[in-house]
N, C-alpha and C positions, 0 to 999 in steps of 0.2 A: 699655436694656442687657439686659434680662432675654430679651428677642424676639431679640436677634444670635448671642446664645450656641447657642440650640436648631439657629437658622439656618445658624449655622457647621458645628456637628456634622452634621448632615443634609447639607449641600454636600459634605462631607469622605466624608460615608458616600455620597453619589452617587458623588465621583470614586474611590472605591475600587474599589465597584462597574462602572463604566467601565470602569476599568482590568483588572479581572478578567475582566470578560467582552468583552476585545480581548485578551486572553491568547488565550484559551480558541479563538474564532477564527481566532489567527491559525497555532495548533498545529492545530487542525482544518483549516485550509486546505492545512498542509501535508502531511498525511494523506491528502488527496482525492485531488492530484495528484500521488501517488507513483508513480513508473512499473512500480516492482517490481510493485504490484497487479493494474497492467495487464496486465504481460508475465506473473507468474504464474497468473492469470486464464485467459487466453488458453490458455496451456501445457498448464494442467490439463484446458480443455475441450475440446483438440484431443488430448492424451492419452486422456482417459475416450473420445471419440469412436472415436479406434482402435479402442480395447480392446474396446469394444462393437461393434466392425465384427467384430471377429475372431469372435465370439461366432455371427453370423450368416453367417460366409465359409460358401462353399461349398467341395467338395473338389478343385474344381477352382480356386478361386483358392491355394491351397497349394498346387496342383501347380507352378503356374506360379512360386513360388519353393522349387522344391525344398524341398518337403516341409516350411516354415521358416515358423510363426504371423509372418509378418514384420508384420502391424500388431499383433498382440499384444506382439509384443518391445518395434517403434517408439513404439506407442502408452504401455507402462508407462516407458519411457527420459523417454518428454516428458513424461509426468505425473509423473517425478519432479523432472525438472527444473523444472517447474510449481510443485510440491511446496517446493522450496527455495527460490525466489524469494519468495514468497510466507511464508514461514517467516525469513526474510531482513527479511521487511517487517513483520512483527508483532515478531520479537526487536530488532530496530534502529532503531525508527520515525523518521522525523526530526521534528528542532526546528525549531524558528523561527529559534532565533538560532543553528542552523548556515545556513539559509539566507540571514539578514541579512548574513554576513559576506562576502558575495562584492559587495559594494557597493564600487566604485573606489576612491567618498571617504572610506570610513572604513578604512585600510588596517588587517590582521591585527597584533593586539599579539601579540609572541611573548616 
Protein backbone atom coordinates (compact mmCIF):
# COMPACT_ATOMS: atom_id res chain seq x y z
CA UNK A 1 0.00 0.00 0.00
CA UNK A 2 2.75 2.33 0.75
CA UNK A 3 4.32 1.79 -3.05
CA UNK A 4 0.59 2.65 -4.84
CA UNK A 5 0.22 5.79 -3.03
CA UNK A 6 3.61 7.51 -4.43
CA UNK A 7 2.67 5.66 -7.71
CA UNK A 8 -0.71 7.33 -7.96
CA UNK A 9 0.68 10.86 -7.30
CA UNK A 10 3.38 10.68 -9.88
CA UNK A 11 0.73 9.22 -12.65
CA UNK A 12 -1.61 12.16 -11.71
CA UNK A 13 1.43 14.59 -11.84
CA UNK A 14 2.43 12.87 -15.46
CA UNK A 15 -1.23 13.53 -16.60
CA UNK A 16 -1.15 16.94 -15.63
CA UNK A 17 1.86 17.59 -17.05
CA UNK A 18 0.47 16.04 -20.56
CA UNK A 19 -2.27 17.96 -20.33
CA UNK A 20 -0.35 21.25 -19.93
CA UNK A 21 1.84 20.68 -22.35
CA UNK A 22 -1.07 19.69 -25.17
CA UNK A 23 -2.42 23.04 -24.16
CA UNK A 24 0.51 24.75 -24.77
CA UNK A 25 0.79 23.07 -28.37
CA UNK A 26 -2.10 23.27 -29.41
CA UNK A 27 -2.28 27.53 -28.72
CA UNK A 28 1.09 27.50 -30.45
CA UNK A 29 -0.11 25.75 -33.39
CA UNK A 30 -2.49 28.14 -33.81
CA UNK A 31 -0.27 30.99 -33.74
CA UNK A 32 1.96 29.49 -36.55
CA UNK A 33 -0.64 29.30 -38.97
CA UNK A 34 -2.23 32.55 -38.52
CA UNK A 35 -2.68 34.10 -41.75
CA UNK A 36 -2.74 37.64 -40.61
CA UNK A 37 1.36 36.95 -40.02
CA UNK A 38 1.52 35.88 -43.39
CA UNK A 39 -0.25 38.71 -45.11
CA UNK A 40 1.18 41.35 -42.74
CA UNK A 41 4.67 39.97 -43.30
CA UNK A 42 4.39 40.15 -46.84
CA UNK A 43 2.78 43.80 -46.73
CA UNK A 44 5.42 45.18 -44.78
CA UNK A 45 8.27 43.61 -47.00
CA UNK A 46 6.70 44.75 -50.18
CA UNK A 47 6.01 48.33 -48.39
CA UNK A 48 9.77 48.65 -46.97
CA UNK A 49 10.76 47.41 -50.60
CA UNK A 50 8.97 50.52 -52.26
CA UNK A 51 10.13 52.87 -49.82
CA UNK A 52 13.65 51.86 -50.37
CA UNK A 53 13.06 51.97 -54.15
CA UNK A 54 12.08 55.50 -54.00
CA UNK A 55 15.15 56.25 -51.97
CA UNK A 56 17.33 55.18 -55.06
CA UNK A 57 14.66 56.33 -58.04
CA UNK A 58 16.15 58.42 -60.40
CA UNK A 59 14.71 61.76 -61.63
CA UNK A 60 13.53 60.49 -64.45
CA UNK A 61 11.50 57.76 -62.93
CA UNK A 62 9.38 60.67 -61.08
CA UNK A 63 9.11 62.37 -64.20
CA UNK A 64 7.29 59.61 -65.69
CA UNK A 65 4.53 60.09 -62.81
CA UNK A 66 4.42 63.56 -62.65
CA UNK A 67 6.68 64.71 -60.38
CA UNK A 68 4.56 62.17 -57.64
CA UNK A 69 7.39 59.70 -55.21
CA UNK A 70 4.67 57.32 -56.36
CA UNK A 71 6.57 54.16 -54.72
CA UNK A 72 7.23 56.28 -51.88
CA UNK A 73 3.42 57.13 -51.35
CA UNK A 74 2.51 53.11 -52.48
CA UNK A 75 5.12 51.72 -50.65
CA UNK A 76 4.40 53.67 -47.01
CA UNK A 77 0.17 52.97 -47.89
CA UNK A 78 1.20 49.05 -47.78
CA UNK A 79 3.51 49.17 -44.98
CA UNK A 80 0.90 50.47 -43.17
CA UNK A 81 -1.33 48.14 -44.01
CA UNK A 82 1.28 45.66 -43.38
CA UNK A 83 1.61 47.49 -40.10
CA UNK A 84 -2.09 46.66 -38.96
CA UNK A 85 -2.57 43.23 -39.98
CA UNK A 86 0.02 42.20 -38.10
CA UNK A 87 -0.85 44.48 -35.16
CA UNK A 88 -4.25 42.72 -35.59
CA UNK A 89 -2.28 39.37 -34.92
CA UNK A 90 -0.31 40.15 -31.89
CA UNK A 91 -3.47 42.27 -30.02
CA UNK A 92 -6.15 39.26 -31.09
CA UNK A 93 -4.09 36.08 -31.16
CA UNK A 94 -6.34 33.17 -31.64
CA UNK A 95 -7.29 30.20 -29.23
CA UNK A 96 -7.60 26.96 -29.67
CA UNK A 97 -10.97 26.63 -28.57
CA UNK A 98 -12.04 29.31 -31.00
CA UNK A 99 -10.89 27.15 -33.50
CA UNK A 100 -12.40 23.86 -31.95
CA UNK A 101 -15.60 25.27 -32.39
CA UNK A 102 -16.17 25.07 -35.96
CA UNK A 103 -16.31 21.17 -35.65
CA UNK A 104 -20.06 19.99 -37.26
CA UNK A 105 -20.47 17.61 -34.20
CA UNK A 106 -20.12 19.57 -31.56
CA UNK A 107 -22.71 22.26 -32.54
CA UNK A 108 -22.12 26.14 -30.79
CA UNK A 109 -23.79 26.31 -27.31
CA UNK A 110 -25.18 29.83 -27.30
Amino acid sequence: MANSDPERQAREQIAKTEEAEARDRATGMASLFDLRMVIGGLLALDGLTLTVMDVFASDDAKAKAAGININLWAGLVILAGGAIFLAWAALRPLRAEDLQDTDPDHPKAE
